[in-house]
C-alpha positions as protocol buffer text, in pm:
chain_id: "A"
residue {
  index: 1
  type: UNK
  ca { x: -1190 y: -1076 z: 2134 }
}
residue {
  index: 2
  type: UNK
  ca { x: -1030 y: -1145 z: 2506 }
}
residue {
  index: 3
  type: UNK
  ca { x: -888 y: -1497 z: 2511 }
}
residue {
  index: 4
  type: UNK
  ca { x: -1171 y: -1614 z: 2767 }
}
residue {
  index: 5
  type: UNK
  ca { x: -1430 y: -1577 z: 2496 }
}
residue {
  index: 6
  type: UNK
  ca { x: -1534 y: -1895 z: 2327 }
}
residue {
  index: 7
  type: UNK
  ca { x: -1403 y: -1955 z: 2034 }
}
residue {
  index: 8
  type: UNK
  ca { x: -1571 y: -2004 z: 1690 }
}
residue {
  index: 9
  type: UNK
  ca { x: -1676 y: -2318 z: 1554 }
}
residue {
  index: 10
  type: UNK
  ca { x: -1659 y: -2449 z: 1212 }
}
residue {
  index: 11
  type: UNK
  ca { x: -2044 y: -2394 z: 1140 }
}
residue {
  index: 12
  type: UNK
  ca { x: -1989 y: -2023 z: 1261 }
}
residue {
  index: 13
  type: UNK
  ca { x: -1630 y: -1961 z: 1029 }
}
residue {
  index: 14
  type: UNK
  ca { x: -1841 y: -2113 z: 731 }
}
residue {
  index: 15
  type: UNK
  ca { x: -2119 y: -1915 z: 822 }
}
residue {
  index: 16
  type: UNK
  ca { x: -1840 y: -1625 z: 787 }
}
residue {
  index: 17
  type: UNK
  ca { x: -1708 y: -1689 z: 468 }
}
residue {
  index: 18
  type: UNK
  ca { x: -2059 y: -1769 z: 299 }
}
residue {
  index: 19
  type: UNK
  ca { x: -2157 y: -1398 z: 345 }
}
residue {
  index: 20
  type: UNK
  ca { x: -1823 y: -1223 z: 284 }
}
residue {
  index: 21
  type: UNK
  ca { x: -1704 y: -1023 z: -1 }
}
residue {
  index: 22
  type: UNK
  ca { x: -1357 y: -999 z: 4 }
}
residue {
  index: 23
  type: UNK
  ca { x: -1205 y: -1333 z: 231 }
}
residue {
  index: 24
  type: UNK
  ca { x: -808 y: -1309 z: 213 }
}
residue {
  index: 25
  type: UNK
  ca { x: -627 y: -1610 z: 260 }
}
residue {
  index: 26
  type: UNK
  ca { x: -259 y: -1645 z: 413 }
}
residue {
  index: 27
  type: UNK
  ca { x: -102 y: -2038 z: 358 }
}
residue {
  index: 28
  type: UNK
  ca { x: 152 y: -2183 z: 511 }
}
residue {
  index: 29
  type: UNK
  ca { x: 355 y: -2506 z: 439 }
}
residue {
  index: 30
  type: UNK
  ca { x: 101 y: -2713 z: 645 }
}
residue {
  index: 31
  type: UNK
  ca { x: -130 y: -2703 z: 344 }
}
residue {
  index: 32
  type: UNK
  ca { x: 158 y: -2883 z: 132 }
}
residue {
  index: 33
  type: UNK
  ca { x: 229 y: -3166 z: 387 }
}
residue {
  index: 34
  type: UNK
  ca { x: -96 y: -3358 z: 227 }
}
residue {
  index: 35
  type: UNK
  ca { x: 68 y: -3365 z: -129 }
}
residue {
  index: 36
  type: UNK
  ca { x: 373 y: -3525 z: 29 }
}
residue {
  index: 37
  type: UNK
  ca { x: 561 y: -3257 z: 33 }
}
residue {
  index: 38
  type: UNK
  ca { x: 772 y: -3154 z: 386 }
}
residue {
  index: 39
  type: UNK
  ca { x: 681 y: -2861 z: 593 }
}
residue {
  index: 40
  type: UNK
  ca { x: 998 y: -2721 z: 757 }
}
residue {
  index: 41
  type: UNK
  ca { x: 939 y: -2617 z: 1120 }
}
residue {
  index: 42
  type: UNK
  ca { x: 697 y: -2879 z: 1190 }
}
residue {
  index: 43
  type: UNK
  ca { x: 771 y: -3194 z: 1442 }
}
residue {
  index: 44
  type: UNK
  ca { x: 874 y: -3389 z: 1145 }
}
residue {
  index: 45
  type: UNK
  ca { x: 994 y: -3076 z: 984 }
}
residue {
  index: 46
  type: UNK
  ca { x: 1283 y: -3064 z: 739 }
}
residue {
  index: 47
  type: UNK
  ca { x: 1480 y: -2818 z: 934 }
}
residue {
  index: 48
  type: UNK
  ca { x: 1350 y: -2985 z: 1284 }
}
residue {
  index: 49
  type: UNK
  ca { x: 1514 y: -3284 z: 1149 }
}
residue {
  index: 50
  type: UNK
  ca { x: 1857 y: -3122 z: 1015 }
}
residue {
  index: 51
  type: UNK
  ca { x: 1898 y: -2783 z: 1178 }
}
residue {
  index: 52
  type: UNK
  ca { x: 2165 y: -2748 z: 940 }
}
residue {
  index: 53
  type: UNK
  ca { x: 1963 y: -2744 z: 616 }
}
residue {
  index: 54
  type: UNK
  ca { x: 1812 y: -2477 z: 728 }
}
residue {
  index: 55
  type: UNK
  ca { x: 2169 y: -2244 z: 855 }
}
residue {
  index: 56
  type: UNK
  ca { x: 2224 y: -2340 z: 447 }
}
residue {
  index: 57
  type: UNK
  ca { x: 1957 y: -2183 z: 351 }
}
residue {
  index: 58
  type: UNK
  ca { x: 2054 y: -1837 z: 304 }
}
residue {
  index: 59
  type: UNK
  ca { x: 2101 y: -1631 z: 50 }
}
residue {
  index: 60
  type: UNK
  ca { x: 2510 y: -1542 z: 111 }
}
residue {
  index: 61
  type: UNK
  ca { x: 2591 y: -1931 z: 135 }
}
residue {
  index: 62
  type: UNK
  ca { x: 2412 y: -1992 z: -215 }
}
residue {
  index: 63
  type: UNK
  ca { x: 2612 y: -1680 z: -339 }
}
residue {
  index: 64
  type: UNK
  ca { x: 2948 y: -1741 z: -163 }
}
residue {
  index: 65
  type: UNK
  ca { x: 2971 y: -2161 z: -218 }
}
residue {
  index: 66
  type: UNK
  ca { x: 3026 y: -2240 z: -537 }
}
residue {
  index: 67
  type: UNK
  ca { x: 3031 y: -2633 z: -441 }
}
residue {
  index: 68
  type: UNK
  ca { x: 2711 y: -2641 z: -281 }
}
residue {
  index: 69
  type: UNK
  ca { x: 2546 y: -2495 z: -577 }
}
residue {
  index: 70
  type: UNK
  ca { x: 2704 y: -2734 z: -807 }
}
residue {
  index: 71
  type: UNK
  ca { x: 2570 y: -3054 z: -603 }
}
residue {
  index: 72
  type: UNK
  ca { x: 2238 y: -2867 z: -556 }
}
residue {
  index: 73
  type: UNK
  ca { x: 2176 y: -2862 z: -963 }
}
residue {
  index: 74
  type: UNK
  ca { x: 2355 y: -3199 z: -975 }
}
residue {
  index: 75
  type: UNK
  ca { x: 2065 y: -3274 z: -701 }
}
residue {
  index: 76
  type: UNK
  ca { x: 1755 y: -3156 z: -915 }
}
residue {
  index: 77
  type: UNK
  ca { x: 1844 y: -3369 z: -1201 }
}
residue {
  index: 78
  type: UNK
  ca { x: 1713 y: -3656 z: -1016 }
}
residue {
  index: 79
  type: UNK
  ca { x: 1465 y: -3485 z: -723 }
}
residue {
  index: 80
  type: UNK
  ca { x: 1320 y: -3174 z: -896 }
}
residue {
  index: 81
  type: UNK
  ca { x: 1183 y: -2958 z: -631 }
}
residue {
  index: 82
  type: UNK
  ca { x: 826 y: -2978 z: -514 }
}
residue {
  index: 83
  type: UNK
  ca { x: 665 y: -3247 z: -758 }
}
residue {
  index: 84
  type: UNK
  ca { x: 377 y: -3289 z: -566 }
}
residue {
  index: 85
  type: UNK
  ca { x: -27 y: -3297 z: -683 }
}
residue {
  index: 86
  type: UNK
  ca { x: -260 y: -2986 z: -540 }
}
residue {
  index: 87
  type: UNK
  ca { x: -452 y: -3196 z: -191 }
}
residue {
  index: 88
  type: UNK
  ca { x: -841 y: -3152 z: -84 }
}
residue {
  index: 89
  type: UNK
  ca { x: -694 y: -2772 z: 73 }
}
residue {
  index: 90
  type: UNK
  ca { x: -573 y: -2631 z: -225 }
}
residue {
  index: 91
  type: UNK
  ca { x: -883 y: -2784 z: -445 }
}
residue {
  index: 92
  type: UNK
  ca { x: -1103 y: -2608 z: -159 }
}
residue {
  index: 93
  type: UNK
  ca { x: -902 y: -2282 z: -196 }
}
residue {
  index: 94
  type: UNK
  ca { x: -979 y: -2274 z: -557 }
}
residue {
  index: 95
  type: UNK
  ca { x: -1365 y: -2365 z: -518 }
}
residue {
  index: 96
  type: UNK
  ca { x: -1381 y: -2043 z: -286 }
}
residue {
  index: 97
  type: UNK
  ca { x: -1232 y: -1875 z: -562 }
}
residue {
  index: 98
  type: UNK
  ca { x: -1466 y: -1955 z: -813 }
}
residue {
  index: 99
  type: UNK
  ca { x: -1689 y: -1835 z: -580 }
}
residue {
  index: 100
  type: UNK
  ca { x: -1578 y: -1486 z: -650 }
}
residue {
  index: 101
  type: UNK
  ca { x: -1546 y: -1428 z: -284 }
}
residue {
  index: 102
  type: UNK
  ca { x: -1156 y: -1464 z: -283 }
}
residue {
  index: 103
  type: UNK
  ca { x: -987 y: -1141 z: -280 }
}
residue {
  index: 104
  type: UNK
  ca { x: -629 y: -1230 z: -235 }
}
residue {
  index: 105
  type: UNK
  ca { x: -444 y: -1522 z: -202 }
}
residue {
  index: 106
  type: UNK
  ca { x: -116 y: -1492 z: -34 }
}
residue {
  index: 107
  type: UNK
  ca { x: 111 y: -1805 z: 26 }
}
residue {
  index: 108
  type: UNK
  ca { x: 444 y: -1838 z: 190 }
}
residue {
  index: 109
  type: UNK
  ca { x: 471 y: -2149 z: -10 }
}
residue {
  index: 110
  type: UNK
  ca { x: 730 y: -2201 z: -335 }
}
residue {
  index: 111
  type: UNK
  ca { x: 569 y: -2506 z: -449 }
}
residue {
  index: 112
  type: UNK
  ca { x: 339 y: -2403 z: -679 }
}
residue {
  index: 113
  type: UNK
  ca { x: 13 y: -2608 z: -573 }
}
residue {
  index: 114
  type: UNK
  ca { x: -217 y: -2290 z: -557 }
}
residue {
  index: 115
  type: UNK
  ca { x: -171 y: -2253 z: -908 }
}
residue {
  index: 116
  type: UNK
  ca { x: -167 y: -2568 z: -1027 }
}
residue {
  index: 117
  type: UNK
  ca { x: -516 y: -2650 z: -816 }
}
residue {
  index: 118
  type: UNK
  ca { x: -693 y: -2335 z: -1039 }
}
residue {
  index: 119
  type: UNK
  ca { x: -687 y: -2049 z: -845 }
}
residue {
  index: 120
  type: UNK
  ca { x: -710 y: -1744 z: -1084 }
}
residue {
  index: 121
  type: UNK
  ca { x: -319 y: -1661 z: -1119 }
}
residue {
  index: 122
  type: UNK
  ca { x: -427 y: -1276 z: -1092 }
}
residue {
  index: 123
  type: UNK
  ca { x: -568 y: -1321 z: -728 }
}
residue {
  index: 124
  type: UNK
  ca { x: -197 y: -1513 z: -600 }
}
residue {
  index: 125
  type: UNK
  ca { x: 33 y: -1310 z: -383 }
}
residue {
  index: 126
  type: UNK
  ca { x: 362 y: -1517 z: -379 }
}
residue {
  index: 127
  type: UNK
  ca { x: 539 y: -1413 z: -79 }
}
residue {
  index: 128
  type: UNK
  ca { x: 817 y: -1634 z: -86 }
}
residue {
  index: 129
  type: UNK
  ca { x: 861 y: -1659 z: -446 }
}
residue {
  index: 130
  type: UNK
  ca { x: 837 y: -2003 z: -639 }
}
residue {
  index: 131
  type: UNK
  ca { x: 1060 y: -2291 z: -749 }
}
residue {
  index: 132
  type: UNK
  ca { x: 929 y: -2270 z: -1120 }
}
residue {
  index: 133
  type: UNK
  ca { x: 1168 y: -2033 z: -1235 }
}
residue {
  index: 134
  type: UNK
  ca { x: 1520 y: -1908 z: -1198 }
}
residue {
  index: 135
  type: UNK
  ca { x: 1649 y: -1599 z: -1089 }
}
residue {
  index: 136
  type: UNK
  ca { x: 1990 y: -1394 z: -1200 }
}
residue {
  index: 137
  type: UNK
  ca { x: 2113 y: -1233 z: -865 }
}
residue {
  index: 138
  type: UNK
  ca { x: 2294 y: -978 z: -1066 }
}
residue {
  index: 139
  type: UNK
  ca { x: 2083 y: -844 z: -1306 }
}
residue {
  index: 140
  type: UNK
  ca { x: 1716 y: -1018 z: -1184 }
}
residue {
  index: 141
  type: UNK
  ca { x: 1660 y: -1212 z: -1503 }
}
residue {
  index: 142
  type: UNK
  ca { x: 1404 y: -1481 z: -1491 }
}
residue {
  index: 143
  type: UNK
  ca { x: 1378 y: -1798 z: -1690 }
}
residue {
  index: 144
  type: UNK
  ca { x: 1145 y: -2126 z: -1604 }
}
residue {
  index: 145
  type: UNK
  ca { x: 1348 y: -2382 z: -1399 }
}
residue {
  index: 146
  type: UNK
  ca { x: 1401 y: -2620 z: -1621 }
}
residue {
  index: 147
  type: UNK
  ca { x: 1562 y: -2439 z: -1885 }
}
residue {
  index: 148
  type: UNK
  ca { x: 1855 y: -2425 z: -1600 }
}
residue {
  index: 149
  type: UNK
  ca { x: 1833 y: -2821 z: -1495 }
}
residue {
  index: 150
  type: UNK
  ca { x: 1859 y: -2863 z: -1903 }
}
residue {
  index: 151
  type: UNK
  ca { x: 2185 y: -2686 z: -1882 }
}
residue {
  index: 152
  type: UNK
  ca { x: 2312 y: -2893 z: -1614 }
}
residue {
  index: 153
  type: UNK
  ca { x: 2208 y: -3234 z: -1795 }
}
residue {
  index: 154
  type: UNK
  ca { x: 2403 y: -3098 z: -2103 }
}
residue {
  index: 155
  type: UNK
  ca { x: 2718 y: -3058 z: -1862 }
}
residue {
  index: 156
  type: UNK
  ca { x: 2687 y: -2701 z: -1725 }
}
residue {
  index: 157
  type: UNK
  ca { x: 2759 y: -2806 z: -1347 }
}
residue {
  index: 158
  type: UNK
  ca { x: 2639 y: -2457 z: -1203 }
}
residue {
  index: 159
  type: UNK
  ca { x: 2524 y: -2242 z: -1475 }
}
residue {
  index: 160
  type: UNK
  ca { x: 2548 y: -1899 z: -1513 }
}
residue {
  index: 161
  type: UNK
  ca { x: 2299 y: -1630 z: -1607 }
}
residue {
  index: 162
  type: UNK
  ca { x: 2260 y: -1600 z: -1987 }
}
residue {
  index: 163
  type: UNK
  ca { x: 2206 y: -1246 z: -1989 }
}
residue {
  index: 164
  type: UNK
  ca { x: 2509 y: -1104 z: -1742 }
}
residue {
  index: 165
  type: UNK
  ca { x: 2655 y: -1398 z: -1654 }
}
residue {
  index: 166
  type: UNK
  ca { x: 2574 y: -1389 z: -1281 }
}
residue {
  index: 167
  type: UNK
  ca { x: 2478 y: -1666 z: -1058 }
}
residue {
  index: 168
  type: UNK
  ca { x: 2130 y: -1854 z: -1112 }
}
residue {
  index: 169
  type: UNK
  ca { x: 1914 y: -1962 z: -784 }
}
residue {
  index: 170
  type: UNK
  ca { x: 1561 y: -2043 z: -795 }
}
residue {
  index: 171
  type: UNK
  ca { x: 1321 y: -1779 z: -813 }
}
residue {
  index: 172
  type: UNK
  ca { x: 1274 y: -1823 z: -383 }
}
residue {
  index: 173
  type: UNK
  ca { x: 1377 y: -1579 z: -107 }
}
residue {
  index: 174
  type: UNK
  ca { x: 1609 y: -1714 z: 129 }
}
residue {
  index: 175
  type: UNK
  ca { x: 1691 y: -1593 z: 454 }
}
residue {
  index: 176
  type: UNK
  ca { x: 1845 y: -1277 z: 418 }
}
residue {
  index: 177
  type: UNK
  ca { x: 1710 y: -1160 z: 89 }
}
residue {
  index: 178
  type: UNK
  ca { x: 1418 y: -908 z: 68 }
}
residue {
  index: 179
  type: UNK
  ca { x: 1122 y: -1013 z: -62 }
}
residue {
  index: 180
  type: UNK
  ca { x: 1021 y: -949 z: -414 }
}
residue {
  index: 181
  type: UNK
  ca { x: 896 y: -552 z: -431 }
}
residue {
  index: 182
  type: UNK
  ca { x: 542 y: -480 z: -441 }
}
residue {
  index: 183
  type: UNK
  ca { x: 483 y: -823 z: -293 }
}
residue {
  index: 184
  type: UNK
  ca { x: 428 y: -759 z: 49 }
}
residue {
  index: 185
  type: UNK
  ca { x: 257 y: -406 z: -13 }
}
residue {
  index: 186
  type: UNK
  ca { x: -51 y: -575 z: -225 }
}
residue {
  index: 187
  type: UNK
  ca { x: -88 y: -855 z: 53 }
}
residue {
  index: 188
  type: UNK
  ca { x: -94 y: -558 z: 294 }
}
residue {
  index: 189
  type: UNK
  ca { x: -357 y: -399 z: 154 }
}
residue {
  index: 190
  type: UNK
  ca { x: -547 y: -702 z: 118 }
}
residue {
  index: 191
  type: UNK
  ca { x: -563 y: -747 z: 460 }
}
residue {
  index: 192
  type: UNK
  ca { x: -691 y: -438 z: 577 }
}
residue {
  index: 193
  type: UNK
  ca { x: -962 y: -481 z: 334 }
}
residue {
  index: 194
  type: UNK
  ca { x: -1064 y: -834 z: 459 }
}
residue {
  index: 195
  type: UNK
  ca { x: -1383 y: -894 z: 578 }
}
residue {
  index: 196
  type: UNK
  ca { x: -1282 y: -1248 z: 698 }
}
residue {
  index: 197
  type: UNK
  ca { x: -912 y: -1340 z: 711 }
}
residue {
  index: 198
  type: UNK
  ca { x: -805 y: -1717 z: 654 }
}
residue {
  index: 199
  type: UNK
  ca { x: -480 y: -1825 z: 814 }
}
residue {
  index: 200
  type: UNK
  ca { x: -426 y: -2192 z: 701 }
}
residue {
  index: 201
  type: UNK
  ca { x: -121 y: -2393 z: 749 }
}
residue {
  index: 202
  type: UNK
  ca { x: 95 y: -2125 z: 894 }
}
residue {
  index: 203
  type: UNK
  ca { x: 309 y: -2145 z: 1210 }
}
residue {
  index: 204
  type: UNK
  ca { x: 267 y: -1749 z: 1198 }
}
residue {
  index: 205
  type: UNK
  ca { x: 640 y: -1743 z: 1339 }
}
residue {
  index: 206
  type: UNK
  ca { x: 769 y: -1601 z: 1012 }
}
residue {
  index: 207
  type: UNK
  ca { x: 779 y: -1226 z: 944 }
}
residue {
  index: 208
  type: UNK
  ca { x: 672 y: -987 z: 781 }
}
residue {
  index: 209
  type: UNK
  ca { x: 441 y: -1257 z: 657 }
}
residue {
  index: 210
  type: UNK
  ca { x: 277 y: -1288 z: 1012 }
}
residue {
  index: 211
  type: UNK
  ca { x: 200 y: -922 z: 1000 }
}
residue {
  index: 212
  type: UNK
  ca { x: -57 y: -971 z: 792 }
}
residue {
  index: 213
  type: UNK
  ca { x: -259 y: -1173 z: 1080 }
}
residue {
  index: 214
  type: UNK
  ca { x: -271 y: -874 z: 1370 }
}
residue {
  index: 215
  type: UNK
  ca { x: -306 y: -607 z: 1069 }
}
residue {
  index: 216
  type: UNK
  ca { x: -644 y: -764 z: 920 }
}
residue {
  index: 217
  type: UNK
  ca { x: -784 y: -826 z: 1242 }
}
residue {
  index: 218
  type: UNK
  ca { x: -700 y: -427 z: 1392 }
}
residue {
  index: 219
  type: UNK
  ca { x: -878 y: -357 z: 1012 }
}
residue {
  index: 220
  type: UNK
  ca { x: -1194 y: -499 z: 1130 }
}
residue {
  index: 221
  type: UNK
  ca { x: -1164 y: -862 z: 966 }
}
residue {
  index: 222
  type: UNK
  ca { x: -1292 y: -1160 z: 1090 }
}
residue {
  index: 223
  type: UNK
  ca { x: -988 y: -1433 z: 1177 }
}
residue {
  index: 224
  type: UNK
  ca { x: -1013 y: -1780 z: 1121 }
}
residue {
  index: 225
  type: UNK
  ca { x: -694 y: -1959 z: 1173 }
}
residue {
  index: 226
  type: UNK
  ca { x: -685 y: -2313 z: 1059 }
}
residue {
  index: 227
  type: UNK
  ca { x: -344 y: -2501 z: 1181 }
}
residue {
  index: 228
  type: UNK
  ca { x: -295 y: -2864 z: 1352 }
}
residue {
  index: 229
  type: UNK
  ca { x: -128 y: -2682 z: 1650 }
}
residue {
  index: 230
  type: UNK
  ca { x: -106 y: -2372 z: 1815 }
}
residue {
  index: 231
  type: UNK
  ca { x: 28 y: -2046 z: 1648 }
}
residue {
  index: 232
  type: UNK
  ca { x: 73 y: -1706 z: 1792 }
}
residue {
  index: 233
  type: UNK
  ca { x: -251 y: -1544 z: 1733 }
}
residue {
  index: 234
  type: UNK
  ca { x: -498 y: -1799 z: 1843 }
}
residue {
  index: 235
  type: UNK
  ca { x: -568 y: -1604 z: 2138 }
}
residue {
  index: 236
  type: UNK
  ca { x: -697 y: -1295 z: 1894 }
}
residue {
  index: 237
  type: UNK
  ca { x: -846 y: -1533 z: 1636 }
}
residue {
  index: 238
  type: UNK
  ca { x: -1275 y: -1562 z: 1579 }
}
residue {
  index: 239
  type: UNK
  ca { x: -1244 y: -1891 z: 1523 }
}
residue {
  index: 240
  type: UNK
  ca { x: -950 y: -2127 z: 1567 }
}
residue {
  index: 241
  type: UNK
  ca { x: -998 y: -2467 z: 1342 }
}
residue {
  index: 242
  type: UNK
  ca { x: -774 y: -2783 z: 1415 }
}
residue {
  index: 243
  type: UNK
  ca { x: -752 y: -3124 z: 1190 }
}
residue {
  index: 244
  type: UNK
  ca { x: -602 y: -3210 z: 858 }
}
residue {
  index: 245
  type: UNK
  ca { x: -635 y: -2920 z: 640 }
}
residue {
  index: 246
  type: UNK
  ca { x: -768 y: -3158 z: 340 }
}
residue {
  index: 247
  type: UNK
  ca { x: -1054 y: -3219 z: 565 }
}
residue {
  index: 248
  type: UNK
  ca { x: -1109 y: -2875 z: 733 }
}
residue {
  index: 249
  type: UNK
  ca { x: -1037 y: -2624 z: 412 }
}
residue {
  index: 250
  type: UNK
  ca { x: -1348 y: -2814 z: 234 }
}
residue {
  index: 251
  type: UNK
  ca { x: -1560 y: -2815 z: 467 }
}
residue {
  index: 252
  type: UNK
  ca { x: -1517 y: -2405 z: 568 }
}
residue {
  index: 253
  type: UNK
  ca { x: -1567 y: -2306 z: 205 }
}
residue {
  index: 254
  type: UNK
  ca { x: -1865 y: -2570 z: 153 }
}
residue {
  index: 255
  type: UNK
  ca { x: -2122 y: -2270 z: 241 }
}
residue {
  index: 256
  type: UNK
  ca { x: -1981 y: -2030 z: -20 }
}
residue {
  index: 257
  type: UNK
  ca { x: -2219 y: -1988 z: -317 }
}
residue {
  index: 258
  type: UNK
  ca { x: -2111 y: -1765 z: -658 }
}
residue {
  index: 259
  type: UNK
  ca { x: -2138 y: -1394 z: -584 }
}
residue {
  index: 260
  type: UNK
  ca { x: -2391 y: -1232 z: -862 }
}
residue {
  index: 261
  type: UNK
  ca { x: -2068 y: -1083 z: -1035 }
}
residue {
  index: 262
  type: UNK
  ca { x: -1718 y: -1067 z: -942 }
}
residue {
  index: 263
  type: UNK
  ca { x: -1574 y: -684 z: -949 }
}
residue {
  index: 264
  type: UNK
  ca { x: -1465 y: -632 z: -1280 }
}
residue {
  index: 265
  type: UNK
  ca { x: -1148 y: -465 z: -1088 }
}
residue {
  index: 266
  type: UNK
  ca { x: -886 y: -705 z: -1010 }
}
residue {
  index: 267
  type: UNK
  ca { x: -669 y: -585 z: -679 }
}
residue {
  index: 268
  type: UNK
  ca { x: -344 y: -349 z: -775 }
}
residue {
  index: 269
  type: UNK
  ca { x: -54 y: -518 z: -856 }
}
């Protein structure tokens, strides 16, 4: 579509999604800013705020500062991460879902909330990884989260893993660790089998996650991207939606009625 066409509306993008098959979803910390919890690149964003939260958030200064990750655990006792309740967006996401239109949802979110609103685990592509569990850098272990802050309550100030004795982050990339294999590949795939691609919350400034946007649309998908400001692709999106994502998410999926049967094939792992 050349940037001078008009754009979609919101009557057109529900239109869109009401006679899909397979809709693929992309999320982006915008959707989490409703529960209360802090986007980061955002005007009010956590690393907008303190640039230097987010030069700390890579994976070398977890593994080389053994003080930081001592007042980090120390710091979860009292302010677990992400304790915030699934918004109107998320509840939307996982109406669509029951739907059986929703192919894949992948999220470059950590908190959780697309799980914990009810979309089908099976259909949840976590790019980023998640703050539920923890992760052994050595040997890849993984335990929930708050086995680990139990450890540090009984007086283990940054504990180690259990199996190898490495170090313990949460189960989230940070910047300079790969994502989690396979990950990217299924989203990926996804994509190019779209028939309407949903971009909601995202900056799309972050790759590879952003890749998925230009490689749905060359696949022949439809692109909605919903986002209260402007994002790299709105001049090759269908239909570009602005507003408070608690709002605009339940409205787009309103149209969507129950296929007759979902495919009795999930999507590859």
């Amino acid at each position: 579509m050349d940037d001078e066409e008009p754009v979609g509306s919101l009557e057109e993008a529900t239109a869109w999604l009401a006679g899909a098959e397979r809709v693929v979803v992309l999320t982006g910390a915008g959707i989490s800013t409703e529960s209360g919890i802090s986007d980061f690149r955002g005007p009010q964003g956590l690393w907008t705020r303190d640039p230097a939260a987010e030069r700390r958030a890579t994976i070398d200064h977890w593994r080389d500062d053994a003080a930081y990750r001592r007042e980090t655990w120390q710091r979860r006792l009292t302010d677990p991460p992400y304790q915030g309740q699934p918004n109107a967006g998320h509840l939307a996401l996982a109406d669509l879902d029951r739907t059986g239109r929703l192919h894949i949802l992948a999220t470059q979110n950590v908190d959780g909330l697309h799980l914990a609103a009810g979309v089908e685990p099976t259909r949840i592509v976590e790019l980023h990884g998640n703050v539920r569990e923890t992760m052994c850098l050595s040997c890849g272990d993984r335990r929930p989260m708050a086995e680990a802050i139990d450890r540090v309550r009984a007086g283990e100030a940054d504990p180690p893993c259990r199996v190898c004795g490495g170090i313990l982050k949460s189960a989230s990339v940070s910047f300079g660790q790969a994502l989690f294999p396979g990950d990217m590949e299924r989203a990926q795939r996804a994509a190019i089998q779209a028939d309407v691609f949903l971009a909601a919350g995202s900056t799309l400034g972050v790759h590879p996650a952003a890749s998925l946007v230009p490689l749905a649309k060359r696949s022949g998908a439809l692109l909605v991207i919903a986002n209260d400001a402007e994002t790299p692709y709105d001049g090759i999106a269908d239909a570009v939606l602005r507003g408070r994502l608690g709002t605009v998410l339940p409205a787009l999926v309103s149209g969507a009625r129950p296929v007759p049967s979902r495919p009795s094939r999930l999507p590859e792992s």
